[in-house]
C-alpha positions as CSV (number, residue, x, y, z in Angstrom):
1,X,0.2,20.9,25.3
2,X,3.0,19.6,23.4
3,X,5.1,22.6,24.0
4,X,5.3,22.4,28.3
5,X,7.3,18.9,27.5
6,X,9.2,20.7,25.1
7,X,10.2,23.6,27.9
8,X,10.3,20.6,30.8
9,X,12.8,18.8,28.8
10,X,14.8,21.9,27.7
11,X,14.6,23.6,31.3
12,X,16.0,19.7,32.7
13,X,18.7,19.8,29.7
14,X,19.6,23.1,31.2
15,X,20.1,22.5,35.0
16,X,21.6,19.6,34.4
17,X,24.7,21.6,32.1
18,X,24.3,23.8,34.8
19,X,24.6,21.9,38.1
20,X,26.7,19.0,38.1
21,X,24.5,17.5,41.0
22,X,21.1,17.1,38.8
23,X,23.7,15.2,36.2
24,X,22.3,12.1,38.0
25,X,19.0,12.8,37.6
26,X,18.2,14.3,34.4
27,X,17.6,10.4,32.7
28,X,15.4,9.5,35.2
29,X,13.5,12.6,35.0
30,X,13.5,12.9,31.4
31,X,12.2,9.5,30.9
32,X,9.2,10.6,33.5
33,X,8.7,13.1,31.3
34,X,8.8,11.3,27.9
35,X,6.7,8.7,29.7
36,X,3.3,11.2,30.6
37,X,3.8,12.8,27.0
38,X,3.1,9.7,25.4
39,X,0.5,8.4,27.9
40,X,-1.1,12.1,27.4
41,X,-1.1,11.7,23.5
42,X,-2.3,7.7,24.1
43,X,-4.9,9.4,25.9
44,X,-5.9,11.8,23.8
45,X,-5.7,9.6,20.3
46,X,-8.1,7.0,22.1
47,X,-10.9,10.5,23.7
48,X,-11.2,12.0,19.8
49,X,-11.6,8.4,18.0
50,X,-15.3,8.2,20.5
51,X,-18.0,10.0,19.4
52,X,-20.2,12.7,21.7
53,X,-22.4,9.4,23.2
54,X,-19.1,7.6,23.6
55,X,-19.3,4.8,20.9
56,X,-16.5,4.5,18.2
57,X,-17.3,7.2,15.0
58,X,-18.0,5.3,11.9
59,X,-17.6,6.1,8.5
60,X,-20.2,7.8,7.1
61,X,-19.4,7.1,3.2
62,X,-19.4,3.9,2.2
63,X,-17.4,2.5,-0.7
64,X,-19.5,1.0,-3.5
65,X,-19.1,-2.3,-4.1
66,X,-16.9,-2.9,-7.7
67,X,-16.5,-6.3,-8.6
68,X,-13.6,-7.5,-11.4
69,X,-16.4,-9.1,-13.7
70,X,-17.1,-5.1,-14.5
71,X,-13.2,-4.7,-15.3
72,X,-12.2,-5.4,-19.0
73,X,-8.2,-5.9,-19.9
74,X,-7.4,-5.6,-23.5
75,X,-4.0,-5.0,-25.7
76,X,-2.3,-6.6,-22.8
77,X,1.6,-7.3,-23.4
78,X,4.6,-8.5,-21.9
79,X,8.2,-7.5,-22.8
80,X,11.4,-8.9,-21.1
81,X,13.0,-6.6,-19.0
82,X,16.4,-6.0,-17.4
83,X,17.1,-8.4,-15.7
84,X,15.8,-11.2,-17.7
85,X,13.3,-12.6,-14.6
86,X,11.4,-9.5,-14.9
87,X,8.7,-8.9,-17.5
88,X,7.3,-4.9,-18.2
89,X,3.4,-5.6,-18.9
90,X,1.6,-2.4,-20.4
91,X,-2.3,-3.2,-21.4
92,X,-5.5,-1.3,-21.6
93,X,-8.3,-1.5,-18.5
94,X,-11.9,-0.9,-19.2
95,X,-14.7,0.3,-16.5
96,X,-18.0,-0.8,-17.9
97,X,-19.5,-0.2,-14.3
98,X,-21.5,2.6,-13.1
99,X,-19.1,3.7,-10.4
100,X,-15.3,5.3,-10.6
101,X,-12.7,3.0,-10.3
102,X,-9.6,3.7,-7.9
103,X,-7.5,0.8,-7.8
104,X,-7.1,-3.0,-8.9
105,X,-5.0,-6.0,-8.5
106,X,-3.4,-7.3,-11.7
107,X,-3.0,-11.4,-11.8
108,X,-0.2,-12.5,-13.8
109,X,0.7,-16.0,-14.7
110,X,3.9,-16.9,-16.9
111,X,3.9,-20.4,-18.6
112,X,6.4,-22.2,-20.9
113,X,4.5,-23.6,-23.3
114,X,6.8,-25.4,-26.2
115,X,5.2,-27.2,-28.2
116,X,1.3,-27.1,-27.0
117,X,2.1,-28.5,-23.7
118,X,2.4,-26.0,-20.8
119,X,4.3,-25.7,-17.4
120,X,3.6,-23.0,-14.7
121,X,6.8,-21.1,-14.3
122,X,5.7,-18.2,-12.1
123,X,3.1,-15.9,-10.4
124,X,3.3,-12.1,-9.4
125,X,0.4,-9.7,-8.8
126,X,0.8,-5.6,-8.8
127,X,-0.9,-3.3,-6.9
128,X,-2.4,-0.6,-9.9
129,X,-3.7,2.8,-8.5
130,X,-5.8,3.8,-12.1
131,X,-8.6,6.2,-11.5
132,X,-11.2,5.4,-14.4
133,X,-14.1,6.8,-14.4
134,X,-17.3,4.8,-16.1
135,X,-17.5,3.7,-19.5
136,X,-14.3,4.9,-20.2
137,X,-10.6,3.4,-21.0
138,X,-7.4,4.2,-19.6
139,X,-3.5,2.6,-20.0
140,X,-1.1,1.4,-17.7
141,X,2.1,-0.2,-17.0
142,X,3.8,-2.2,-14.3
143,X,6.7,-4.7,-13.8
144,X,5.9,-8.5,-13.2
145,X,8.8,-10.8,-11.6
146,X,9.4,-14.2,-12.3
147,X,12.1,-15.4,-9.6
148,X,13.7,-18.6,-10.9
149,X,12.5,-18.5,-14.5
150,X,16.2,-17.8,-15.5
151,X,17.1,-21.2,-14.3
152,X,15.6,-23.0,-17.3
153,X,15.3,-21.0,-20.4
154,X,11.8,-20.2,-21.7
155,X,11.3,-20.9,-25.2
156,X,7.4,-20.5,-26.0
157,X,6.0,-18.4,-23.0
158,X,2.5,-17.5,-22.5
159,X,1.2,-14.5,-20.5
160,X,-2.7,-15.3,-18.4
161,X,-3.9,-12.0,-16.6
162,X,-6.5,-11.6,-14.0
163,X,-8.3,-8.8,-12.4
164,X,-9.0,-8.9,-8.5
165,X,-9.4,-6.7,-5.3
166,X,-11.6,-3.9,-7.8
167,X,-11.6,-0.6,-5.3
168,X,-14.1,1.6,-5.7
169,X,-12.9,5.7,-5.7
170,X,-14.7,7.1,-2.8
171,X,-15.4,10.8,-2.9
């Protein structure tokens, strides 16, 4: 279907080099044309979302719940990076669920904490696609930025990590 708006449009295009009188309408007709082309694929996106009885197709696989209890982080670091508001955090994630994990949000809090007494400096999550399967282990790396922590220089900091937003891998 796509192809009769492609010859309409290139058989207006032509007329118009053609004949200096359809100079004046080949805009208007053109943007008739463009116009039912995406009214036709409106049309069309909305017909094969519906089901044969008419009601909207659902998902027939559902993905299992995963919840960040089930997540373990271990050998978790932080090195400063380039520039010195960024921080490149490599650690270690554990799945000690019974289900294939796709993706998870890492939690990370940096702290100045000179001499026991602590102040919040900054938060910054990452979005880490890992595919683990159960029981097992697997490394990963992302970048962490700070914005601000270079206005007052950091003497003791201290690195928390949280997991959230555990996704499940759907097959």
């Amino acid at each position: 279907m796509i192809w009769a708006f492609a010859v309409a449009a290139a058989a207006i295009l032509y007329l118009a080099l053609r004949f200096r009188r359809f100079q004046s309408w080949v805009e208007p007709v053109l943007t008739i044309v463009v116009a039912i082309g995406l009214a036709a694929a409106l049309l069309i996106w909305f017909v094969e979302d519906r089901g044969p009885s008419g009601t909207v197709a659902t998902p027939t696989a559902e993905t299992p719940a995963l919840s960040a209890d089930a997540i373990t982080l271990s050998e978790m670091q932080a090195t400063v990076g380039q520039p010195k508001t960024s921080y490149r955090v490599t650690g270690q994630l554990t799945n000690n669920s019974a289900v294939p994990m796709q993706s998870f949000r890492l939690d990370v809090v940096l702290s100045d904490c000179p001499a026991g007494t602590c102040r919040e400096v900054g938060r910054d999550d990452a979005l880490i696609v890992l595919r683990v399967l159960p029981g097992e282990s697997a490394d990963f790396s992302t970048f962490a930025v700070f914005p601000g922590s270079d206005l007052t220089p950091i003497t003791a900091p201290k690195f928390d990590y949280g997991v959230r937003d555990v996704r499940a891998l759907t097959r």
